[in-house]
C-alpha positions in Angstrom: 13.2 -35.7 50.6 16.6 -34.2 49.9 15.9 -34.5 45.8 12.6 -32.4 46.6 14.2 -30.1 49.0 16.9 -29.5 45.8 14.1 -28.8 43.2 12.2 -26.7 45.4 15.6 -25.0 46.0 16.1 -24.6 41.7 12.7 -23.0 41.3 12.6 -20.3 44.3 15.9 -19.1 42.4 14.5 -19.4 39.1 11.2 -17.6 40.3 13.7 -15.0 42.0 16.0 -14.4 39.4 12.6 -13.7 37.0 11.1 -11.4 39.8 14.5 -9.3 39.9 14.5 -9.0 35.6 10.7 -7.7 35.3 11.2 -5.3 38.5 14.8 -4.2 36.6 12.7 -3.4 33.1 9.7 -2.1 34.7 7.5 -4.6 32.4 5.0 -6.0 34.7 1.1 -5.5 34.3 0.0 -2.3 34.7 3.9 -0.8 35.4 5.1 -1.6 31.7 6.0 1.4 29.9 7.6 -0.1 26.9 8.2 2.7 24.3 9.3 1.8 20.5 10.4 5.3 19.6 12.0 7.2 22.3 13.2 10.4 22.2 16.9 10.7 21.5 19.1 12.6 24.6 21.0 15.3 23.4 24.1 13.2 25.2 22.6 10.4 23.0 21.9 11.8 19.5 24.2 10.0 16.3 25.7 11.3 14.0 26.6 11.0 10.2 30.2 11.8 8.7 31.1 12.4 5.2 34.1 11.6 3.9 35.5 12.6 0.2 36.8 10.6 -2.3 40.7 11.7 -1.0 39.5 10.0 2.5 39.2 13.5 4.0 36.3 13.8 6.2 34.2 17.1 5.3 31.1 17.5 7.6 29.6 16.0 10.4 25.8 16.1 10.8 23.6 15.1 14.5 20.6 13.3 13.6 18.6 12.7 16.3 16.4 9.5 15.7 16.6 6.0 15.8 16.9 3.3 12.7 13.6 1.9 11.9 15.6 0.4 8.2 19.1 0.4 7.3 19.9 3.0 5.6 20.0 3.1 1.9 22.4 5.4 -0.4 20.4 6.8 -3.4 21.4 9.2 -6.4 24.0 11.8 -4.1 22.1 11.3 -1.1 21.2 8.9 2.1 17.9 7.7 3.5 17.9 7.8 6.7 14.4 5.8 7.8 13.9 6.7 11.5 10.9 5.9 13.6 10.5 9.8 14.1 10.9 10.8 10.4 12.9 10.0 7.2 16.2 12.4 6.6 17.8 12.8 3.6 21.5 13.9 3.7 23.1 14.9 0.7 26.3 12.9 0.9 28.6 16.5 -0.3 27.4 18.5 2.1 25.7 17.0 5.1 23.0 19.1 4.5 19.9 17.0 5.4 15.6 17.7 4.4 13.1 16.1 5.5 9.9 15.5 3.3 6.6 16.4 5.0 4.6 15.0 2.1 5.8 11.8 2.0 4.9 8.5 4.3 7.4 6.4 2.8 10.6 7.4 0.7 11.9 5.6 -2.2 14.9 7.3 -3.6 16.1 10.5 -4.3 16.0 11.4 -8.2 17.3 14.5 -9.9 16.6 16.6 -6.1 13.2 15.0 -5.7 12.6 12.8 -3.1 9.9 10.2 -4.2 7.6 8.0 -2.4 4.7 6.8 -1.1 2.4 9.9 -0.7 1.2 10.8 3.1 -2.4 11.4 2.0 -4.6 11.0 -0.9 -4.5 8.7 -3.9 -1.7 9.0 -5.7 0.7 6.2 -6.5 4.0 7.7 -5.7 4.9 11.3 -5.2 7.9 13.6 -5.9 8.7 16.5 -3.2 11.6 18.6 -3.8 13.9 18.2 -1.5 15.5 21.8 -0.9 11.8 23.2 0.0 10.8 24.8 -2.8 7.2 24.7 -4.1 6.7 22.5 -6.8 6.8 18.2 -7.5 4.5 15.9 -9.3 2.8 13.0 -9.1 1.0 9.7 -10.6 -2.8 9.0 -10.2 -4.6 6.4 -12.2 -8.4 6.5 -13.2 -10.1 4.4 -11.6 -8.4 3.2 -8.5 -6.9 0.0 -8.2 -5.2 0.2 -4.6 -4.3 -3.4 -4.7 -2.2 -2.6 -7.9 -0.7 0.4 -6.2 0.4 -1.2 -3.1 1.7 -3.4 -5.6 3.9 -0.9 -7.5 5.0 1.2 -4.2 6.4 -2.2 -2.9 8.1 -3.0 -5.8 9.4 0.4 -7.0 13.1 1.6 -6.9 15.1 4.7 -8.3 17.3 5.1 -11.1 19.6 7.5 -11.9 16.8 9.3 -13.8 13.7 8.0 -13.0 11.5 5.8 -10.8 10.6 2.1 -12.6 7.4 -0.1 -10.8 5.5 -3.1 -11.8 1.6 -2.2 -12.3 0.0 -5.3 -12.3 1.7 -7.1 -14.9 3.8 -4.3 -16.3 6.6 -2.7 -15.3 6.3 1.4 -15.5 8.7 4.2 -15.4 8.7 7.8 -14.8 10.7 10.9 -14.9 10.2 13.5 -12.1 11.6 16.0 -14.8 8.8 15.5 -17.2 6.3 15.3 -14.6 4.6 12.8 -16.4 4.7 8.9 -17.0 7.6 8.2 -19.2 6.3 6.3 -22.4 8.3 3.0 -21.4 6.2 0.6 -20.4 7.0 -3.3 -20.9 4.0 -6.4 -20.2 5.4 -8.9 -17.9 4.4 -12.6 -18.2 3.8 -12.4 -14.3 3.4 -9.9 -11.9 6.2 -9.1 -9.2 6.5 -10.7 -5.9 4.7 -8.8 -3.2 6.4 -6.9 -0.9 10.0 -7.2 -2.9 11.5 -4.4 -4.5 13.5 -4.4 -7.7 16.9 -4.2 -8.5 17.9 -1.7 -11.1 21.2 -2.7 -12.8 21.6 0.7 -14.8 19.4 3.2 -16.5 18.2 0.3 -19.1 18.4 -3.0 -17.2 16.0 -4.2 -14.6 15.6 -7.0 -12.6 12.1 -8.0 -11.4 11.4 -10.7 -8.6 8.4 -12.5 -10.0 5.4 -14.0 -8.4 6.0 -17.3 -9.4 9.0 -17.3 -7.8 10.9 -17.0 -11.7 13.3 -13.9 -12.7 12.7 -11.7 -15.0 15.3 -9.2 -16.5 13.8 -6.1 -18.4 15.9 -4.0 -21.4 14.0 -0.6 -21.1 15.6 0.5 -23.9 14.2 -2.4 -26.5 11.1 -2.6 -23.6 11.1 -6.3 -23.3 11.7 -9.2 -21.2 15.2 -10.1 -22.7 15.8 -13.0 -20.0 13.8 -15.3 -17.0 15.2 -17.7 -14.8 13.6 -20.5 -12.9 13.7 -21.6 -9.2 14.5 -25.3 -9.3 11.2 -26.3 -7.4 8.5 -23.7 -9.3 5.6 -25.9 -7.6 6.0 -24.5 -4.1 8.1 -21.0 -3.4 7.5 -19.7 -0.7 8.8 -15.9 -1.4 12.0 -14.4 -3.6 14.3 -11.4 -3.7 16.9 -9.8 -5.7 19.8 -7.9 -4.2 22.4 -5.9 -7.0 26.1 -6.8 -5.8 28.3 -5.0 -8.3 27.3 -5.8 -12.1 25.5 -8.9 -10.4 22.3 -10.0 -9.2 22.4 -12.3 -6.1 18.4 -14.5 -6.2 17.1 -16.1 -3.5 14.0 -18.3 -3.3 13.1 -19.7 -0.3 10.5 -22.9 0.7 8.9 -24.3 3.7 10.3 -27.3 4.7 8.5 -27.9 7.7 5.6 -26.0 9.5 6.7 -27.4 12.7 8.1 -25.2 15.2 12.1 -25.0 15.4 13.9 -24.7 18.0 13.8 -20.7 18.0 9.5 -21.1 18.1 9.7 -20.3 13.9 9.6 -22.7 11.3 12.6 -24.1 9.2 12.5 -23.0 5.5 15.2 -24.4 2.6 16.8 -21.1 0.9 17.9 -21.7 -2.9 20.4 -19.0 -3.9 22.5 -18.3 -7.1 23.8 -15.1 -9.1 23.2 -14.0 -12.7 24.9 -11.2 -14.7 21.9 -8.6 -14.0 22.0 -7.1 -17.8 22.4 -10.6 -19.6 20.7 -13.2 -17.5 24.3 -15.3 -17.8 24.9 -17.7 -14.5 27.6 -16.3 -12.3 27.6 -18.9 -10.0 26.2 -22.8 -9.2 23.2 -22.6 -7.0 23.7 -23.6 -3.8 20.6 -24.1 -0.9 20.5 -23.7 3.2 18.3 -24.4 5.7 17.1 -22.0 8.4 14.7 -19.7 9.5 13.5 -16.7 7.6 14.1 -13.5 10.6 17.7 -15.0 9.6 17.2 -13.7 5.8 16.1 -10.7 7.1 18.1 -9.7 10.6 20.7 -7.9 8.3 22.3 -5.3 10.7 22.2 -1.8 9.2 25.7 -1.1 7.4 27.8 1.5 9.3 29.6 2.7 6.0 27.6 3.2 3.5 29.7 4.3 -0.3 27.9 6.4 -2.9 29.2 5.3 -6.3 28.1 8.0 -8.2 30.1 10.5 -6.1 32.8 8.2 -4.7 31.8 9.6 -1.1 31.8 7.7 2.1 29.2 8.5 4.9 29.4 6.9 8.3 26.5 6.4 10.5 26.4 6.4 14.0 22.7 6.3 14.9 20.8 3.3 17.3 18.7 1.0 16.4 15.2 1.1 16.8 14.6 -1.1 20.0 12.2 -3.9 19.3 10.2 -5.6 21.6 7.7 -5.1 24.1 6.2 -6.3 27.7 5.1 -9.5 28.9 
């Protein structure tokens, strides 16, 4: 009797202790109000600081909007991906636009901001970013949406340009031509859904491809100047590149189990090594780890973000998006 009387005790204070957490978030039934993209307080609102190459901070600019992505710096300028809107801020001035064109932003490139159009069919659009009337963009006769998902995904900006895989080829274009630039290399393979590119310099690109292989692409000579293997080709599971300095950083990742882990996701073995992103030369022994995959990608966003092409610093201060939901 007095071991029943003890777990009888144990679950009224569990049942309690639950009964006091949904009444405290309001996330019961018909009560829960969950909301992923609040409106920010003005009390509340973050803020974005640049600071010159001396380490002298210039400007100061409210944002008011929560991080959907981390931030990404691109060409003079910061992309700000809120769940409200994307800002731009121009990492001189703190002056910040925000395209009404666009549903997704890729980079900024030569005062364009270019991305995934809001409606109709092109493949990426360029909006000028200080208001002004005028931009381009890229439609292909006929439509292959699966191939333009395909380059949107995979598409990053260059100094000059914006560079894609189409299918199996990887495409570039200049905003200031308006038009498709004329270099356009055949791939062996296509690129790897979902997984952008990493663009070395002007000339060199690196191209996660969808056998799980690397490709690494001279623009200038447009071919496939190097590829590198996953040590297991028969079964990856998903790849990415990431630039660290003159480096690119690979990571290929496998199932190892479809059993639940402990966390309620299943454990995947991560193969990771680096190559010198122009040459294809190893920079370091691969190495592999075991874990789950929303631990590859729960990267917080970076609070200091450095524009190398400026030397500029800009500090963000904005929330995170809150993720989640009721019960």
């Amino acid at each position: 009797m007095e071991v029943r009387d003890r777990v009888a005790g144990r679950r009224a204070a569990v049942a309690g202790a639950v009964a006091v957490l949904l009444a405290a978030t309001a996330c019961s039934g018909a009560d829960c109000a969950f909301d992923d993209c609040p409106d920010v307080p003005a009390a509340q609102v973050g803020r974005l600081t640049g600071t010159d190459p001396s380490g002298a901070v210039r400007w100061t600019t409210p944002v008011a909007d929560l991080l959907s992505e981390p931030p990404v710096v691109s060409n003079g300028h910061v992309v700000v991906v809120g769940c409200h809107a994307t800002h731009v801020v121009d990492v001189a001035s703190g002056a910040v636009s925000t395209p009404t064109d666009l549903a997704h932003v890729i980079g900024v490139v030569q005062g364009y901001a270019v991305g995934t159009p809001a409606e109709g069919d092109a493949i990426v659009t360029a909006e000028r970013l200080d208001g002004a009337p005028g931009g381009w963009s890229w439609q292909e006769s006929p439509l292959d949406e699966d191939a333009d998902r395909g380059y949107r995904s995979s598409a990053v900006v260059t100094r000059g340009g914006i560079v894609g895989v189409r299918g199996r080829s990887l495409v570039a274009w200049s905003p200031g031509s308006g038009s498709r630039d004329s270099v356009e290399v055949p791939l062996p393979v296509g690129a790897w859904r979902l997984e952008p590119l990493a663009a070395a310099d002007e000339t060199h690109v690196v191209v996660p491809g969808s056998d799980g292989s690397v490709l690494g692409v001279d623009l200038g000579s447009r071919s496939v100047t190097w590829r590198s293997l996953p040590t297991r080709p028969d079964a990856p599971a998903g790849v990415s590149v990431r630039l660290v300095g003159r480096d690119v950083v690979v990571e290929v990742w496998y199932p190892r189990t479809t059993a639940a882990a402990v966390t309620g996701e299943a454990v995947w073995v991560t193969e990771r090594w680096s190559l010198d992103a122009r040459t294809g030369a190893a920079r370091s022994p691969r190495t592999t780890s075991t874990g789950t995959r929303s631990t590859r990608h729960s990267t917080p966003s970076p609070t200091v973000l450095h524009d190398p092409a400026t030397g500029w610093t800009v500090t963000q201060g904005l929330r995170e998006r809150p993720r989640g939901g009721c019960f």
